[in-house]
N, C-alpha and C positions, 0 to 999 in steps of 0.2 A: 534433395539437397539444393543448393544455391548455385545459380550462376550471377559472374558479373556482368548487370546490365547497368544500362544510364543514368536511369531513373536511380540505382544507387548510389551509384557512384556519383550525381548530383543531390546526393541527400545528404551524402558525406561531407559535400563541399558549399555547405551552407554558410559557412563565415567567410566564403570566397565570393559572394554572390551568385552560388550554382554555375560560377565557368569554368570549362576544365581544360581549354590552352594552358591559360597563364597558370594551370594549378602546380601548386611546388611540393605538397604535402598533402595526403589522406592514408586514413583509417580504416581499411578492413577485415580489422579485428572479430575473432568469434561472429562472423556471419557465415559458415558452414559449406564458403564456397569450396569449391572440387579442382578447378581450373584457375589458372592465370591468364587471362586474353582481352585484349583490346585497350588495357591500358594505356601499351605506348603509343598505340593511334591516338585515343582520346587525349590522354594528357604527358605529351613528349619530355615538359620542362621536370617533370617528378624530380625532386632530390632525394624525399624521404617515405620508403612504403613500408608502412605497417601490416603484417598478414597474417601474425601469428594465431594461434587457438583458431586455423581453420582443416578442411582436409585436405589440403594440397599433396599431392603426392609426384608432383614430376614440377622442376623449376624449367620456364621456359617461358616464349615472348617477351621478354626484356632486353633485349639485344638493341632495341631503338632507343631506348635510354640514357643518352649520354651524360647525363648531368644528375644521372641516380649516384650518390653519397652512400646513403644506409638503406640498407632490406633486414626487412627480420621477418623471417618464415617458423620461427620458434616453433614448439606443439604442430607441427603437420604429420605428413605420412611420406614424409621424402628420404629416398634408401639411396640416391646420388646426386652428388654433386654438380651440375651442368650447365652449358647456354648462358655462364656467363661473362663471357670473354669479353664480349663488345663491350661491358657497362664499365671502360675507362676511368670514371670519376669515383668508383665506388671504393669508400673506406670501412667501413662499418660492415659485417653481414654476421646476422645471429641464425644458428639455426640447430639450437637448442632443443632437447626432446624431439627428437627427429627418429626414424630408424638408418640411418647411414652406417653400413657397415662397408661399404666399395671405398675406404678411405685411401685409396693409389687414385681415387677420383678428384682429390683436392689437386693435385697437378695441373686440371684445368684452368686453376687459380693463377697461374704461376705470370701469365700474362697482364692482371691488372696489378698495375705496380705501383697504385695508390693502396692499395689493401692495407691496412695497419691490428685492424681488430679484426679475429674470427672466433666464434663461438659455436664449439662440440658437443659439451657437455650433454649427456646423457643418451649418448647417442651408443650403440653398441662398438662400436670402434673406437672409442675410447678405452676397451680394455683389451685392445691388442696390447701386447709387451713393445716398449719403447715409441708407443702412438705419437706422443710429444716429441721426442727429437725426428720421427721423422715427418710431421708437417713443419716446425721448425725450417727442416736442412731443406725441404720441397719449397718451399715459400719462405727464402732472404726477406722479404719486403714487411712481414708483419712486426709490429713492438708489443703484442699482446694476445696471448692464445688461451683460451676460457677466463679471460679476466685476472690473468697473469702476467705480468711483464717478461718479456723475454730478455736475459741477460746474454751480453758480449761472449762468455763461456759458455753460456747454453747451446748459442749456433753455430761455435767453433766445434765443438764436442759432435754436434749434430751433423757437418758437414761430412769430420772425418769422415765418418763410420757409416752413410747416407747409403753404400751399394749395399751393406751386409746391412743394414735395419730396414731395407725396403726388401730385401730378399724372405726374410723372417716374415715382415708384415703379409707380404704377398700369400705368406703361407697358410698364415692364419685368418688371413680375409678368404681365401678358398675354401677352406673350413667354415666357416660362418654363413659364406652364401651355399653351400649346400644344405645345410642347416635348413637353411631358410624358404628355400626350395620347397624341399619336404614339411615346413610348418605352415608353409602357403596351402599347399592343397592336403591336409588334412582340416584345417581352421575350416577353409571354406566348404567341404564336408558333412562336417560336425556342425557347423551353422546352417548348409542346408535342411539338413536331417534334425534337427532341432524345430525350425520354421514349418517343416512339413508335417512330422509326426506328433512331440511333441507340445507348443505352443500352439497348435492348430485350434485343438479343443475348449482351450483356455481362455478365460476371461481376461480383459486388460488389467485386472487388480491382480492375480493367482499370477499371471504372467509377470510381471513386473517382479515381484514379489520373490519368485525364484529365480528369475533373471540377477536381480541385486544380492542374492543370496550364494549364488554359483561363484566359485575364483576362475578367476580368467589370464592368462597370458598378454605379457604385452607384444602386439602386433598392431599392421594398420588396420586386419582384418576385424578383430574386437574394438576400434573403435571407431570402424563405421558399424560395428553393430549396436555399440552403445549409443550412437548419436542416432540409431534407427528406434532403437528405444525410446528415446528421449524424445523424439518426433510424433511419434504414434501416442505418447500420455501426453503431448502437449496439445495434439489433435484431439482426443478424446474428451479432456478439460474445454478444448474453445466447441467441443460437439455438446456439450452438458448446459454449457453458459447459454448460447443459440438456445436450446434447447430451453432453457429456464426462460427466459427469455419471450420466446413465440408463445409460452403457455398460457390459455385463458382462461381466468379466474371466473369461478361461478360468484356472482355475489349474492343470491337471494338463493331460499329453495324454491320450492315448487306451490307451497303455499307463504310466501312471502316472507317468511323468517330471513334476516340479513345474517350472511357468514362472517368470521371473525378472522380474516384474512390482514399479515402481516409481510408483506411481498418484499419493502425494504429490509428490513430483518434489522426494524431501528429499535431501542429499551424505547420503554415506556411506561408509566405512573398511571392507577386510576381509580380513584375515590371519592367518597361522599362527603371531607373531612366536615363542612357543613349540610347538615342535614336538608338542608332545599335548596342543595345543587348539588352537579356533577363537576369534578375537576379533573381533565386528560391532558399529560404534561407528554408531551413526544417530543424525546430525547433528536431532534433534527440537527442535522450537519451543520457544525457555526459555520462556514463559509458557503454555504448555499442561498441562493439569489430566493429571493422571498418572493420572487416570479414564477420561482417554479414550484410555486405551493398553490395546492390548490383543494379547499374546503368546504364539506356540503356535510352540513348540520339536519339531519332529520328528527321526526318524534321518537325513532325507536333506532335508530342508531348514526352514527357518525363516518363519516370518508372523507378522508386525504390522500389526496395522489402529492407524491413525489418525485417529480422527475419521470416520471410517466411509470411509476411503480405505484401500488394500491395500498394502503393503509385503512383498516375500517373496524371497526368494534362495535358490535352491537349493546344495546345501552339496558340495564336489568329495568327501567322506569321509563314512563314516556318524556320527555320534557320540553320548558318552554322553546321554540326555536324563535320565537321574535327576541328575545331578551338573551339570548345566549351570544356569545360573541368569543373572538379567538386574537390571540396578540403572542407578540415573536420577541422573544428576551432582546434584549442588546448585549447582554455580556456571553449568554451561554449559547445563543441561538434557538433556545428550544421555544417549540410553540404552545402553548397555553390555551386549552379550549375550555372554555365554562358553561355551563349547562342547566340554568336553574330547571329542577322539577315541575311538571305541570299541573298533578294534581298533591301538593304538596298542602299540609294542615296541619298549621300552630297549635300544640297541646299546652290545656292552663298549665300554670306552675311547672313550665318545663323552664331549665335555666339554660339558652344556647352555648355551645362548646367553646372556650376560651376563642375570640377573635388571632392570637398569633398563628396560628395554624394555617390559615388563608392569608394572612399579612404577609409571614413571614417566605411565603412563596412569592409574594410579589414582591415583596424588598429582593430577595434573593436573584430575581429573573431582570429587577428592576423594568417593570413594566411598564412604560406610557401612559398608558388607557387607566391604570389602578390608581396612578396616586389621588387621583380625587376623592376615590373611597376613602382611602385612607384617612388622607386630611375629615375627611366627612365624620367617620368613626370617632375621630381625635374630638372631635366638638360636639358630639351627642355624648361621651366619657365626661365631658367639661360640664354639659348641663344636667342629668341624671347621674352619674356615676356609672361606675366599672358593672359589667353584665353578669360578675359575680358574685355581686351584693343584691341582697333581694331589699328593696323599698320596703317603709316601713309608713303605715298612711295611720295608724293607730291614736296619733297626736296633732293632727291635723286639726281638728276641730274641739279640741280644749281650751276651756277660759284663761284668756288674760290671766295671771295674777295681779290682784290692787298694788296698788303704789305705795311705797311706804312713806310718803312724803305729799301732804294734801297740803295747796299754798290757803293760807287763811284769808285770802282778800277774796277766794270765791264764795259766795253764800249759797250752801247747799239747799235747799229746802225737799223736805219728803214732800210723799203726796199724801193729799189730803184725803180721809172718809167721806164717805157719804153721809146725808143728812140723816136717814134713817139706817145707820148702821149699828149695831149691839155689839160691843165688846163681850166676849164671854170668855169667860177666864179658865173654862176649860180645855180649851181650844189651844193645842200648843203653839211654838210661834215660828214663821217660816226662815228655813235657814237661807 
């Protein structure tokens, strides 16, 4: 469990500039302390202490307090009311979900005669018969008991009648703490003898498990055992984390195969969508500092550390590591590694996979480093066409067709024969 030390109580009081004279107001909410102490040494001027949802079970040291206003001990383990005569200023006091059943204990009260609010509710003395009029008729000075307004006929009614409903009360507060007497040391019993025989053998999961499973009584007893539960799986959790933690990753074997280790436990993307490269998209935290990335591209496989976590894949192909390179989205944050193949070879008549597949990752991550490709691709489309048209080179070197249109002012002239040439006329004639 928790004690109140300084160093808390200076943590608390961090929009005061950690001083605790001058401090007027802090929060000791659900911190699991046990004890009340030291505060009115530390910080005397307190007006307003918050302490509910802890396990307080006796109210005490607050007697130096004089300028406490409001206390709320809500949700503790406190069964009487006490020690607080001295805090003259105090108007406010909650202490709600409590086990207070000594209610002839509110009498103590009768002295601060600023008191206007008090809060019982759930307390088991709230179901004594006539509870209400008689803190009423005990305490003149309140306007408001569990968040009710007390009327002028309520306290007159309650005065009357004040010997004979504290006579009653008395009776059945007797009754109650004997009660309780006897559910004290059975509880802690039954909690021993649970812890020894029982839970001994048990796993913290098996344990837990029937623990949450079992009904349990309300006491202060069950909920220091519940908050010893809570303790021990919360220990166990930060002994697994350590534990994850200090573990060392083998990254190769024994003959040099690289392991396929995923230590941040990040998504991630991995394909060949172009056939002469690799593309590994790791799904990285958008607000992680690009400082703490850190990447080693090998021929048969790839590592990224994370924050000092490991990330690494091993790659089915060796590839280029001069030409490979890696870039960090701006909108999504993920990292982008590319990976051309090393021994990679263009087959004829093969027609490459539509270009948006790799584009449309990068429009998507909107990368830096790509657009040049991009633009690039755009203007080899502009002077060859689209990569899924196959060229036609078939008419390439076909004749001119003649002119239908010869200007007459050119004078043609054939060529001439030779001198000993022979016409023969069976001789067809060239087209």
């Amino acid at each position: 469990m928790v004690n109140i030390t300084v160093d808390l109580v200076r943590k608390k009081a961090e929009h005061h500039d950690c001083l605790l004279a001058p401090l007027e107001e802090i929060a000791l909410h659900q911190e699991n302390i046990e004890k009340i102490e030291d505060l009115q040494d530390w910080c005397p001027k307190l007006r307003i202490l918050l302490m509910q949802s802890n396990l307080i079970s006796k109210i005490e040291n607050l007697n130096k307090l004089k300028h406490l206003t409001y206390l709320n001990l809500a949700l503790n383990n406190i069964e009487v009311i006490e020690n607080l005569e001295r805090c003259e200023s105090l108007r406010k006091l909650d202490l709600t979900l409590n086990f207070i059943g000594d209610i002839v204990s509110v009498e103590s009260l009768t002295d601060n005669y600023n008191l206007e609010n008090l809060y019982l509710t759930g307390n088991p003395c709230t179901d004594y018969e006539n509870y209400r009029d008689f803190v009423i008729g005990t305490l003149p000075q309140l306007n408001s008991l569990d968040g009710k307004d007390i009327e002028r006929s309520d306290r007159i009614k309650a005065l009357q009648n004040l010997a004979i409903i504290r006579s009653d009360i008395i009776f059945e507060q007797n009754i109650y703490i004997s009660q309780r007497k006897a559910q004290k040391l059975r509880l802690e019993k039954d909690i021993q003898d649970k812890w020894e025989n029982i839970y001994k053998n048990m796993d913290q999961e098996e344990r837990n498990k029937k623990f949450w499973a079992e009904k349990t009584e309300h006491a202060p007893e069950v909920r220091y055992e519940i908050e010893r539960m809570r303790q021990l799986k919360l220990k166990s959790y930060e002994t697994d984390v350590k534990k994850e933690e200090n573990r060392k990753y083998k990254l190769l074997t024994d003959d040099g195969r690289p392991f396929n280790i995923n230590q941040p436990k990040i998504d991630f993307k991995f394909g060949d969508e172009e056939p002469d490269k690799y593309i590994l998209d790791l799904a990285v935290y958008k607000h992680l500092d690009t400082s703490l990335l850190d990447v080693d591209i090998q021929p048969n496989y790839v590592r990224v550390i994370i924050r000092d976590k490991i990330f690494q894949l091993h790659l089915p192909e060796d590839i280029n590591t001069t030409n490979s390179k890696a870039e960090r989205s701006q909108i999504t944050g993920h990292l982008v590694i590319t990976m051309p193949k090393a021994n990679f070879i263009i087959k004829k008549n093969v027609v490459p996979k539509k270009i948006k597949q790799i584009t449309q990752l990068y429009t998507e991550h909107k990368l830096e480093d790509c657009q040049v490709g991009i633009a690039q691709s755009k203007r080899e489309l502009l002077e060859i066409g689209p990569f899924d048209s196959v060229l036609d080179f078939t008419k390439i070197t076909q004749p001119k067709s003649k002119p239908d249109y010869i200007d007459p002012r050119l004078k043609l002239e054939g060529k001439r024969p030779s001198p000993d040439f022979v016409d023969n006329p069976e001789v067809p004639e060239l087209i």
